[in-house]
C-alpha positions in Angstrom: -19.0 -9.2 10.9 -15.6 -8.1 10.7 -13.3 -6.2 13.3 -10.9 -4.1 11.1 -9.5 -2.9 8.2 -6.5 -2.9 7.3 -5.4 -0.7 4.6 -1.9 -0.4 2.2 -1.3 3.0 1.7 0.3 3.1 -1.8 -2.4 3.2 -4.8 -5.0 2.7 -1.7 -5.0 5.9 0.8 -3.6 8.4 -1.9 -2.7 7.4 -6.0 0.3 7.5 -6.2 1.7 5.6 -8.7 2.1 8.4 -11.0 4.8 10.2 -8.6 6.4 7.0 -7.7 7.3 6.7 -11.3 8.2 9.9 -12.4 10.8 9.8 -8.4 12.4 6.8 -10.3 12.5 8.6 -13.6 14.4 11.5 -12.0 17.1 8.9 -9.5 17.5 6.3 -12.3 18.6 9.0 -14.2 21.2 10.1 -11.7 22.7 6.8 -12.3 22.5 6.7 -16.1 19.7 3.3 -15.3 18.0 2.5 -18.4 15.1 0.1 -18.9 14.0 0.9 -15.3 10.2 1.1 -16.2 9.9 -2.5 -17.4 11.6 -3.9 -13.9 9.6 -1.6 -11.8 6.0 -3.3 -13.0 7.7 -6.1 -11.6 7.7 -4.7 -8.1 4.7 -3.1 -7.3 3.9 -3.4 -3.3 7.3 -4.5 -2.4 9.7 -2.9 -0.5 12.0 -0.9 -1.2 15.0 -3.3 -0.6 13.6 -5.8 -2.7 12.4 -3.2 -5.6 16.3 -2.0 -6.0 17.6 -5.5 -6.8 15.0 -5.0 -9.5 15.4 -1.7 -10.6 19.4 -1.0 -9.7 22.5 -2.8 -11.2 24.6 -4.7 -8.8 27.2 -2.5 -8.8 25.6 0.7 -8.0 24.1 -1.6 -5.0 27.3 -2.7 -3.8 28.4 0.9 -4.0 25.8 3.4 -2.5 23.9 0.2 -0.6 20.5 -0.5 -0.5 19.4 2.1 2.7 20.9 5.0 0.8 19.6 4.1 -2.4 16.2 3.7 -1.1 16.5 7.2 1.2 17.7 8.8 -2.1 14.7 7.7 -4.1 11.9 8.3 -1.6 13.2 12.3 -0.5 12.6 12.6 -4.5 9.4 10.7 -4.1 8.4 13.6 -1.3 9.3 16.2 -2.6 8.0 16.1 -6.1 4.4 14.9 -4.8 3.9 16.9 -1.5 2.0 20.1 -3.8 -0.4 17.2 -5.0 -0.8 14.5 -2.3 -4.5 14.2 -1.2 -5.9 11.2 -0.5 -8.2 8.8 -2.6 -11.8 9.9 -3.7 -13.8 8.8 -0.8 -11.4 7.6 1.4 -12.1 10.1 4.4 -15.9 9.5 4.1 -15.4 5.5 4.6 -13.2 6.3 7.4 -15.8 8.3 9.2 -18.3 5.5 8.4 -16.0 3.0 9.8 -15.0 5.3 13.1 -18.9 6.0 13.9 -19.5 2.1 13.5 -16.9 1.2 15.4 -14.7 -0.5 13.1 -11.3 -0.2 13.4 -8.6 0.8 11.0 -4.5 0.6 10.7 -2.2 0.7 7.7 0.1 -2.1 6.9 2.8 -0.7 3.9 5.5 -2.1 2.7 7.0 1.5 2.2 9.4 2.8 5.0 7.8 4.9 8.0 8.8 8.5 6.3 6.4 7.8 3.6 3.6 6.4 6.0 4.2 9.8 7.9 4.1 11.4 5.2 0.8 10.6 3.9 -0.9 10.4 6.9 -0.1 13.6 8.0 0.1 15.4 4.7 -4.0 14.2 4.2 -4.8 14.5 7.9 -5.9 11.3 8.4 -3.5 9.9 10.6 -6.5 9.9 13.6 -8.2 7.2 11.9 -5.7 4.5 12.1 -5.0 2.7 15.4 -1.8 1.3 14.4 0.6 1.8 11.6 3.0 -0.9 10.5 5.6 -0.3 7.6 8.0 -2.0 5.2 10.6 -1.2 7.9 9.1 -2.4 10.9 9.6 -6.2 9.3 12.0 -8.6 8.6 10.1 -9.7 5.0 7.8 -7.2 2.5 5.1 -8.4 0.8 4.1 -10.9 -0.9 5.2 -12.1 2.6 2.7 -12.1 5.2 4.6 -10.6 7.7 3.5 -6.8 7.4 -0.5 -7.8 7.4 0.1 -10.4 10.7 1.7 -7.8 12.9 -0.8 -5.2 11.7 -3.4 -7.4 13.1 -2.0 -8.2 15.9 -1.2 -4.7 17.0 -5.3 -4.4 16.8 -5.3 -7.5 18.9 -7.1 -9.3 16.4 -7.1 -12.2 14.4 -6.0 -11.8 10.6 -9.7 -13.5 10.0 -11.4 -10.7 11.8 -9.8 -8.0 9.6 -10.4 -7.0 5.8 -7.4 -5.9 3.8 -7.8 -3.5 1.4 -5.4 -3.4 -1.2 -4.4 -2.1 -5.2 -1.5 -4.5 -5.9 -0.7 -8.4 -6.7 1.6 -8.9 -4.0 -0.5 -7.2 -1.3 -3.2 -9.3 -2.3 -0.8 -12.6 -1.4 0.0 -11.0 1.0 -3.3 -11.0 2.7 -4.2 -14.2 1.4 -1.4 -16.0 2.9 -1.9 -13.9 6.4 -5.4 -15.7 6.1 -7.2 -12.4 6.3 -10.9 -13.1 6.6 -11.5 -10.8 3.2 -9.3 -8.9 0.7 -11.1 -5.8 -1.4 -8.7 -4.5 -4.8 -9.1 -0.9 -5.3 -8.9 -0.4 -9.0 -6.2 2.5 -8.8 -2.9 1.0 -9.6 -3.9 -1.9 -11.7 -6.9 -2.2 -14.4 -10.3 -4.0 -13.2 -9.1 -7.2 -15.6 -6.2 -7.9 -14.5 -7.0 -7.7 -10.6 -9.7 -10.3 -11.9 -7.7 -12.4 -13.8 -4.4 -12.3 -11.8 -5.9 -12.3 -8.1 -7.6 -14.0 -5.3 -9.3 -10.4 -4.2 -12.9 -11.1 -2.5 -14.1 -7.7 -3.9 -13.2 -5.2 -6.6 -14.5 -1.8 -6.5 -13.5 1.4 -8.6 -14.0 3.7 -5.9 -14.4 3.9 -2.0 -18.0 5.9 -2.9 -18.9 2.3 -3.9 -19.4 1.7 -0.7 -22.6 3.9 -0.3 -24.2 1.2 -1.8 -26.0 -0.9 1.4 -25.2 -4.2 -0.1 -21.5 -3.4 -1.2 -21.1 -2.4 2.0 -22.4 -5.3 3.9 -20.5 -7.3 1.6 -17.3 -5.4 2.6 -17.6 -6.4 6.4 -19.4 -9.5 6.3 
């Protein structure tokens, strides 16, 4: 039975794609950045350092730098979804499950510490996670390992004692390559198909209620 989870925050505690967008929409427009949307898919569970070379041009990099840049984006990011942030349709009842079993929980993100704050203390849930490791707190953002490996070992555990739980490719590689013992795709960000297709996930659910289910829940920490 597994020790942990350990959970990405974006499009897996709160669904948040939709803000994230419409932040870029509103900065990329500052900068007069066209075709923005088509390099963002791109960069999905990155960090913010590596989504700018995506999304920015050069120039405007070697001007402003990355730090601002990404400051700049994610205020906008706060601000335009603090009226609506709540978290993900039976998250806080799996967290209770998990607390009362004894299973413990931290967040491994690759966004930067004010948007980790942000959501866990916006959606109260901040209590439930042991340990909280974000896209700052490491020298390489997913699809890199890194994030997932610390965040296991601030549990003092073993990446094979701990399920990540994640909504994006890279996360998943992520995970994979930490060696976590099992990887569940929330079906937020992506579509069911291509999560299939285009992933090593262990489990694909719709919703945390799936997890009411006895067996999908055994399944989850076996």
């Amino acid at each position: 039975m597994k020790q942990a989870l350990l959970f990405d925050m974006d499009g897996t505690l709160v669904d948040n794609t939709a803000a994230h967008i419409r932040a870029f929409e509103i900065f990329c427009g500052r900068y007069g950045v066209t075709g923005w949307r088509e390099r963002l898919s791109g960069g999905f569970g990155m960090g913010n350092d590596d989504i700018m070379r995506l999304v920015m041009p050069e120039e405007v990099i070697r001007q402003r730098g990355l730090a601002a840049l990404a400051d700049e984006k994610e205020a906008i990011y706060r601000e335009i979804y603090a009226p609506d942030i709540r978290p993900v349709d039976g998250l806080k009842e799996l967290l209770e499950r998990l607390r009362r079993e004894g299973i413990r929980c931290a967040v491994g993100s690759s966004g930067c510490k004010a948007n980790v704050d942000f959501v866990l203390d916006r959606c109260g849930i901040r209590s439930y996670f042991e340990a909280q490791i974000s896209g700052d707190m490491v020298s390489h953002c997913k699809p890199d390992p890194e994030i997932y490996l610390k965040a296991a070992a601030a549990l003092h555990l073993s990446p094979a004692e701990c399920v990540v739980v994640e909504d994006a490719k890279a996360g998943i590689e992520a995970a994979r390559r930490a060696g976590a013992g099992r990887v569940v795709a929330l079906v937020t960000t992506l579509p069911r198909e291509i999560l299939e297709r285009e992933t090593s996930a262990d489990l694909i659910v719709d919703t945390y209620a799936d997890f009411a289910d006895p067996k999908l829940y055994a399944a989850l920490l076996a």
